[in-house]
C-alpha positions, -999 to 999 in steps of 0.1 A, spaced: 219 -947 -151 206 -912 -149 216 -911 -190 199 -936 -198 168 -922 -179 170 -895 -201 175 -915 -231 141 -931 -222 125 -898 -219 129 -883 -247 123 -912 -266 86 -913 -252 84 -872 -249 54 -856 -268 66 -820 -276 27 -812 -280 20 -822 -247 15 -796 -218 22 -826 -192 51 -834 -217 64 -802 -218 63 -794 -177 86 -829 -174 112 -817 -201 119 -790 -182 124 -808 -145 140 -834 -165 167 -818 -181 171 -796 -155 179 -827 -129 205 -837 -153 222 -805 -151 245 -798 -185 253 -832 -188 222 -829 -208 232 -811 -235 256 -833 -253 222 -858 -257 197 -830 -266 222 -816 -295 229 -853 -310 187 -852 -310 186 -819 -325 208 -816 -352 191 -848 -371 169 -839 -396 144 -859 -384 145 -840 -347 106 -832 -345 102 -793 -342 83 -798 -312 120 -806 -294 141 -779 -314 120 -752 -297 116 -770 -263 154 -771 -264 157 -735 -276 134 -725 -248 152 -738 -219 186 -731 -233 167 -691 -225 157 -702 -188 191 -726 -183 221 -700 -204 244 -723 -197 278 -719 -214 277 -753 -230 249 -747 -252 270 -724 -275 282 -751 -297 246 -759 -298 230 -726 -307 261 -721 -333 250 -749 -350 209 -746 -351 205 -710 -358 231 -707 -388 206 -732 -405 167 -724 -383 146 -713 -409 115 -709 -385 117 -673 -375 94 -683 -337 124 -708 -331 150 -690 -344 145 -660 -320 139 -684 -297 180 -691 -297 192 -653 -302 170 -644 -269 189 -677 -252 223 -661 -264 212 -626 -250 209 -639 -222 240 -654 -216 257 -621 -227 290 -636 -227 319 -624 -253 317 -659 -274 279 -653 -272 276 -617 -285 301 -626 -310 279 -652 -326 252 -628 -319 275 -602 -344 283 -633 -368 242 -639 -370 236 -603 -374 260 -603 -407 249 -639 -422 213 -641 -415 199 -611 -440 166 -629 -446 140 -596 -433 128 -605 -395 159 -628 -387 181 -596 -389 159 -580 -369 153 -606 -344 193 -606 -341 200 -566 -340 170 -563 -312 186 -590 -286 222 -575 -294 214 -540 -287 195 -549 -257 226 -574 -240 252 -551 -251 246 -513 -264 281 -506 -266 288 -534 -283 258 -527 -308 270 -497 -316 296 -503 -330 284 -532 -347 258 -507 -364 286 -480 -372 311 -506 -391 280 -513 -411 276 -478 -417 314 -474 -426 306 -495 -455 288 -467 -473 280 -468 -509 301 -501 -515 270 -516 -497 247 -492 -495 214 -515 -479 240 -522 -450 251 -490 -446 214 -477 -446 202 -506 -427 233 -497 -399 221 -461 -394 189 -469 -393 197 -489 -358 221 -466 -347 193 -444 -347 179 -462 -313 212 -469 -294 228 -431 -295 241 -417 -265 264 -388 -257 292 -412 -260 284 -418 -296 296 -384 -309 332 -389 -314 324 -417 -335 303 -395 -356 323 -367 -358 348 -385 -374 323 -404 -397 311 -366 -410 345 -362 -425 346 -398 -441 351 -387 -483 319 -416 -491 288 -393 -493 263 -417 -480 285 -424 -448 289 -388 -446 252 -380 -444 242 -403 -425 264 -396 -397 260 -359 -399 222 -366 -394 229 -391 -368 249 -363 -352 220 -337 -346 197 -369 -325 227 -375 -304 210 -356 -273 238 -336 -258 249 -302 -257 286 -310 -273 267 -324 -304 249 -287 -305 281 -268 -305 296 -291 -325 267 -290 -352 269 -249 -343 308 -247 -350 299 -274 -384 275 -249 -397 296 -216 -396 327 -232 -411 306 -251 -442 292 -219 -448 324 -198 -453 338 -233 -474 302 -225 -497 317 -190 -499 346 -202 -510 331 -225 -535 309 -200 -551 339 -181 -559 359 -206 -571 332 -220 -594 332 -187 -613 366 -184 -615 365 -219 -627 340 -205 -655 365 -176 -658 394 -196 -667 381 -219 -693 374 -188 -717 413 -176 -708 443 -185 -726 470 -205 -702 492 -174 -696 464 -155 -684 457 -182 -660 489 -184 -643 488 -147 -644 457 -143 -631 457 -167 -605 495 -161 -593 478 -123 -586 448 -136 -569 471 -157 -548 494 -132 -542 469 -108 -525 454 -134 -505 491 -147 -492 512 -111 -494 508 -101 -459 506 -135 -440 536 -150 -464 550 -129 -484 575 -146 -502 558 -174 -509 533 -153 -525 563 -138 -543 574 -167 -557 539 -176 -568 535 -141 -591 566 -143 -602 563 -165 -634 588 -185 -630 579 -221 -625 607 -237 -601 596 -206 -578 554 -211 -580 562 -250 -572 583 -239 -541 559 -214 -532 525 -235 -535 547 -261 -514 548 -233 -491 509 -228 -492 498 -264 -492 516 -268 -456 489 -250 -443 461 -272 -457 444 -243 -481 407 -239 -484 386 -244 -510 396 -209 -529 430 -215 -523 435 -246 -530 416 -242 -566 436 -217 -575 477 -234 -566 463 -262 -587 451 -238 -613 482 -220 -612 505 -252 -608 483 -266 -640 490 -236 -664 525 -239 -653 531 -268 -672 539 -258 -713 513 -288 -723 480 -274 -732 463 -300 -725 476 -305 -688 456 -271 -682 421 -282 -702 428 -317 -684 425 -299 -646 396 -274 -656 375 -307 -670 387 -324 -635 377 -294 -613 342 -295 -628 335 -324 -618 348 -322 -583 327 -288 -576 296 -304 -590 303 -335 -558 307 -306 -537 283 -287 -544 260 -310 -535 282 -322 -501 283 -285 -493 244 -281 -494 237 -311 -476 260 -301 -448 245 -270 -443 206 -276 -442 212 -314 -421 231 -291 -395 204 -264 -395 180 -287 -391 198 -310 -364 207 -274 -345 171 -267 -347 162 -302 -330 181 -297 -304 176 -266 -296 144 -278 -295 153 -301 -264 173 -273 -248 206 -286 -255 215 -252 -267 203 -217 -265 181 -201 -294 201 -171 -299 232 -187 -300 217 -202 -338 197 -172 -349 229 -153 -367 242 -180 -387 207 -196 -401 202 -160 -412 235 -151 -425 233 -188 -445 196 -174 -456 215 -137 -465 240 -154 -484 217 -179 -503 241 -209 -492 212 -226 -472 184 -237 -485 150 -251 -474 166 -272 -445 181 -241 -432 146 -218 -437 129 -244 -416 150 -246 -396 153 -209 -387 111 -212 -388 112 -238 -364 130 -211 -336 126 -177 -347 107 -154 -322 74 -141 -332 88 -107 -325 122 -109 -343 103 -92 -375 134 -92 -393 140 -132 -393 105 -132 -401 108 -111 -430 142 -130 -443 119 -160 -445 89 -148 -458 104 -123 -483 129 -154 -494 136 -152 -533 131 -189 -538 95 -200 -535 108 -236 -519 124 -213 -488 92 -194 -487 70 -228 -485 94 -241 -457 93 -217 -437 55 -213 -438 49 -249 -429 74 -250 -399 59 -216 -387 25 -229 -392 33 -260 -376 45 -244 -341 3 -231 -336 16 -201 -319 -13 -171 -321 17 -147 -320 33 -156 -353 -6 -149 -369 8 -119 -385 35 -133 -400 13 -160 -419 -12 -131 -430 17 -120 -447 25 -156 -463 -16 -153 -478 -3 -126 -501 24 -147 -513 22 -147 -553 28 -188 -550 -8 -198 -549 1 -230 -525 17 -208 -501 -7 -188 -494 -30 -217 -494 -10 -231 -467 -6 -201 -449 -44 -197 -448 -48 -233 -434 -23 -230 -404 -39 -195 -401 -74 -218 -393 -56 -238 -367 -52 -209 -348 -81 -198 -321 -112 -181 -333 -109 -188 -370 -142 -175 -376 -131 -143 -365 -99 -143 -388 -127 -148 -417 -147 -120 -409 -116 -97 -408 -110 -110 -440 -148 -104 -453 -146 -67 -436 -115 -60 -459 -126 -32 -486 -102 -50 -509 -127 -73 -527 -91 -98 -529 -95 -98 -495 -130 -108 -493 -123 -138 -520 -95 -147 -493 -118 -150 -468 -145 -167 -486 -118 -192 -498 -103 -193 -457 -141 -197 -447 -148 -228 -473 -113 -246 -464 -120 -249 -430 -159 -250 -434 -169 -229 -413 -206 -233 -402 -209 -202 -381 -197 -181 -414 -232 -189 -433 -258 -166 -418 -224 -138 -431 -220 -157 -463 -259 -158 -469 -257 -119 -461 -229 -110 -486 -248 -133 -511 -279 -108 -507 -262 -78 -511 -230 -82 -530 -232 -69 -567 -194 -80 -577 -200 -110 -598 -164 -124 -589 -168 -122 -551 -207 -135 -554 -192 -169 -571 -168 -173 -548 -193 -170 -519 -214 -196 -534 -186 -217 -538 -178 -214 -503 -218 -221 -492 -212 -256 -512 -181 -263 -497 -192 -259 -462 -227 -280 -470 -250 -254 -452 -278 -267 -454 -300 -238 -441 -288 -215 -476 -309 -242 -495 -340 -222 -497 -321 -185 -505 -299 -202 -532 -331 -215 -548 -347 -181 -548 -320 -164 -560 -317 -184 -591 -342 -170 -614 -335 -160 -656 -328 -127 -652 -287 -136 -638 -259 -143 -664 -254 -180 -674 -218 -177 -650 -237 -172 -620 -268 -194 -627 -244 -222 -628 -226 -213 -599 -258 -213 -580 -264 -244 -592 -230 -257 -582 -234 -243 -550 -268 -262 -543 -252 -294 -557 -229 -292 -535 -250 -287 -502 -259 -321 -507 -294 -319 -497 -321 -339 -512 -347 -313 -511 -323 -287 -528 -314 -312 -556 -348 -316 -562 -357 -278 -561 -329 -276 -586 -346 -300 -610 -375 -281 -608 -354 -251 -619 -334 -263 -644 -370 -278 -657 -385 -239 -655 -353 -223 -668 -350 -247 -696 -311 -241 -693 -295 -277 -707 -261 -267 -680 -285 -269 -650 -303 -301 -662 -266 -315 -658 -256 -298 -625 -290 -315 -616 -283 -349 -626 -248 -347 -607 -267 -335 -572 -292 -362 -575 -259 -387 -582 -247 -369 -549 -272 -376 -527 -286 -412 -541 -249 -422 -546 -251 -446 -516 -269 -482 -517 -281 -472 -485 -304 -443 -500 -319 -455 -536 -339 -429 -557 -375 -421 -548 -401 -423 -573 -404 -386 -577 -363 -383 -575 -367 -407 -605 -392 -390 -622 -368 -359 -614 -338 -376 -627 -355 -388 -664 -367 -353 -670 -332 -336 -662 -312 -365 -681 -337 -354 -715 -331 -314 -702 -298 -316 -708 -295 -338 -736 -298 -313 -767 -275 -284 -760 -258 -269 -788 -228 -284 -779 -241 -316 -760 -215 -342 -763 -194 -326 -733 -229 -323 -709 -239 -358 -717 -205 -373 -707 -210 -353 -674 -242 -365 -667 -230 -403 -680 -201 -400 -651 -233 -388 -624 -255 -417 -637 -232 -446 -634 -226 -438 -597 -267 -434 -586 -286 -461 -569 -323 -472 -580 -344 -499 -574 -365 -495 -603 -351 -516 -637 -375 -494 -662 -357 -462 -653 -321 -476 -666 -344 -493 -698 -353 -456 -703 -317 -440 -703 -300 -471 -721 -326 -467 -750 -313 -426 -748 -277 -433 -744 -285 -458 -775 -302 -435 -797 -273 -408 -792 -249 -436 -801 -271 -443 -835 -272 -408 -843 -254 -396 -878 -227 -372 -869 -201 -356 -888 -168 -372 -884 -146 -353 -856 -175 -342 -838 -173 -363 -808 -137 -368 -795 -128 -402 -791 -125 -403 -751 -164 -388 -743 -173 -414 -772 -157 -445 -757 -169 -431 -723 -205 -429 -735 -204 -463 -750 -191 -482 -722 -217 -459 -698 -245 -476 -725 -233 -507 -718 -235 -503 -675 -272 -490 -683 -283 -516 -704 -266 -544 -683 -284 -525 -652 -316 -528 -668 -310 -565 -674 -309 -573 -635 
């Protein structure tokens, strides 16, 4: 009877109800898991309104009992609504049972589709870390044969690591895949424990003596392709043999002794105790010129060129992931500073670390260890340089501001760019400019003018207007008139318009004009019209076109009637240069960005940009691209002046 009172239920239940809804619940919940065998003949029709999947998903979450497994196996391999689908995987987290987390693990592996995955691997790693890690590291152990799984796995594992996980990973670092091998070495330097530290520590100063190793056997690598094969097996049965003679001296006997029974017993000998890199290069060299074939010998030299190139690039990956994973966590305090300090510089010293290990040393270096400081900042390579200047930078610490002076000097003109904007960040900027402007080294001064404009400094103008008065080096004037117009002070409006007069050279007219364009002030781009008009200078009419386009460049702040006037008289000022094809493009880019209510002003510059366009000109005069940009900046006029 109670059955059948189901039966009736659901065949009047409205899923969209709320009263509906409430009922379902008390319903099915009175029937106890007897309920479940009707609900899942109801659910796995096709024609089961959604309304009743996701009602069933949802109480299968508040009711986990056991026999809705069969149930949830059978929607979600097929749910294509992501809502209802999680829906189920929550309802399976919370049962948390073996079966359950194993269809949880099956889900995770067939349902690929991007959020479905997701929806899985979040419900699994919150019912069962354990378990999810090691879900997340057999898809890792896939490596390059599936490389968006084995991405996609360390990507998770990222979020579950614990102390626990670094066995696991230790083993994975040796793995030969490259991409498992990475990843987990990375992986290694999150785990946040002090074993992972020491083991990352231990990692670093053993790769760097196998990078040693490697260096030396890539040149004798480079040796032996120019040698003939007896000088190969004599030269490496001698290397050999005063590497081995006092630790095993007959082997190392047997291995200069030319005669080939003995160097096989002897590198038999060696191999037992797993050779290095160095070592075991040369047996195999040796063994290889051994042979009477020629070609064995060419065959292994071709073969161990392309193994050192693989390791090469293993080798330098090892070293800067561990640097930069010791550095982390050293970061945390799972390991002292000092303890890292002498290898990250003996890898810098012995140029088998790269940028990776240069940041990393940046990252803990002591402002007073002036030797680190100078390692990193005297660096050969320009990429070491630039990492080290950004992690030192970075840290914001006033004590390493003499070490980033340094990096301004750099001959790499975006290091010491950097250098100078990480110097800014530091307190009293303005007074590291004025040190700068003091400097009788008129370098320094253009440093400090360029320092002063990057990080626009407003309390730098009254100096800046100052040095503008007095200064009589042309080079240092421009660049202080650069900086005025890159820091928009407004109150050097007035002095830059007085100090533009004929009697300057054309280089520093126009960078007074520059600078007032830049200022972005209405008043000083009309005072520059008015000068370009009374110099009669066709440059400045187009510097003056380009501050008007700066300042009436929004919709929000058209050009005035006198800006227009302004405007038409500048456009003609700079229209007949001796060379005017290259001003008028400029002043065609500044026009098409200006905003004017009135339609006769763009009648009047169409009917100029026409009339240019009409003009005879020999052929070659104009280069295509300012003619095709004229002609389509004719067209925006005269379309303007149709509205």
């Amino acid at each position: 009877m109670r059955q059948a009172s189901l039966d009736i239920f659901l065949d009047r239940l409205d899923p969209a109800s709320r009263a509906d809804q409430l009922a379902f619940f008390r319903t099915v919940a009175a029937a106890g898991p007897a309920a479940v065998e009707e609900l899942a003949g109801r659910v796995r029709r096709v024609s089961c309104p959604a309304g009743l999947k996701q009602l069933t998903l949802e109480f299968a979450y508040y009711y986990p009992w056991e026999d809705w497994l069969p149930v949830l196996d059978r929607l979600l391999r097929h749910e294509n609504d992501l809502a209802r689908f999680e829906s189920g995987v929550r309802a399976l987290g919370r049962m948390g049972t073996p079966p359950a987390i194993g269809l949880l693990k099956e889900l995770a592996q067939g349902r690929a589709t991007p959020g479905f995955r997701e929806a899985v691997e979040a419900v699994l790693g919150e019912c069962d870390p354990a378990e999810a890690f090691q879900h997340h590291f057999s898809r890792l152990l896939q490596g390059s044969a599936q490389p968006a799984d084995a991405n996609e796995g360390a990507h998770q594992l990222e979020n579950l690591l614990t102390p626990d996980s670094l066995e696991a990973l230790k083993e994975a670092v040796n793995h030969p895949d490259l991409l498992v091998f990475r990843h987990a070495l990375r992986l290694v330097g999150l785990v946040p424990s002090e074993a992972a530290a020491v083991f990352l520590l231990d990692y670093l100063q053993e790769t760097h003596l196998d990078a040693l190793e490697d260096r030396e056997a890539r040149a004798l690598l480079a040796t032996f392709r120019n040698l003939p094969r007896a000088e190969v097996q004599e030269h490496a049965g001698q290397a050999l043999a005063a590497r081995w003679g006092e630790r095993q001296p007959e082997a190392a006997a047997d291995l200069a002794s030319g005669q080939a029974h003995r160097i096989r017993a002897g590198a038999a000998a060696l191999r037992e105790g797993q050779p290095g890199i160095l070592d075991a290069f040369l047996l195999d060299a040796l063994l290889a010129a051994t042979e009477e074939k020629p070609t064995h010998l060419a065959r292994f030299l071709g073969q161990a060129g392309d193994a050192a190139q693989q390791r090469i690039r293993r080798l330098d990956f090892a070293i800067d992931a561990a640097a930069q994973g010791l550095a982390a966590l050293a970061g945390q305090g799972f390991i002292e500073t000092a303890r890292l300090l002498p290898g990250l510089a003996e890898s810098l010293r012995q140029n088998t670390g790269h940028a990776g290990v240069a940041g990393a040393l940046a990252q803990v270096v002591p402002p007073e260890a002036q030797d680190l400081l100078d390692l990193l900042l005297d660096a050969p390579d320009g990429a070491l340089r630039a990492a080290a200047v950004e992690l030192l930078g970075a840290r914001k610490d006033p004590a390493l501001r003499p070490a980033l002076l340094k990096a301004q000097r750099d001959a790499i003109a975006d290091i010491a760019d950097r250098s100078l904007w990480h110097l800014g960040q530091l307190s009293d900027p303005a007074g590291t400019a004025r040190a700068f402007l003091a400097d009788p080294d008129p370098e320094q001064v253009q440093v400090g003018l360029r320092f002063a404009a990057m990080h626009r400094l407003q309390e730098l103008v009254p100096d800046l207007l100052t040095l503008v008065e007095a200064e009589s080096r042309e080079a240092v004037l421009i660049a202080a008139l650069e900086a005025l117009g890159a820091i928009g002070a407004l109150q050097a409006v007035e002095p830059l318009l007085a100090l533009l007069h004929s009697g300057q050279s054309p280089r520093l007219q126009i960078a007074l004009a520059e600078a007032l364009r830049d200022l972005g002030s209405a008043e000083g781009a009309l005072g520059l019209c008015a000068k370009a008009r009374e110099l009669n200078v066709p440059v400045l009419h187009a510097v003056a076109v380009e501050a008007l386009a700066r300042i009436h460049g929004d919709p929000e702040r058209p050009l005035s009637a006198p800006a227009t006037a302004a405007l038409i008289r500048a456009v003609q000022g700079g229209w007949s240069d001796r060379n005017p094809w290259p001003l008028r493009r400029r002043m065609a880019d500044a026009l098409l960005t200006i905003h004017a209510e009135d339609p006769d002003l763009w009648t009047e510059l169409s009917d100029l940009f026409q009339g240019a366009l009409a003009e005879k000109r020999p052929p070659g005069e104009v280069s295509p691209d300012d003619l095709a940009r004229l002609q389509a900046c004719a067209r925006s006029l005269a379309l303007l002046a149709t509205l």
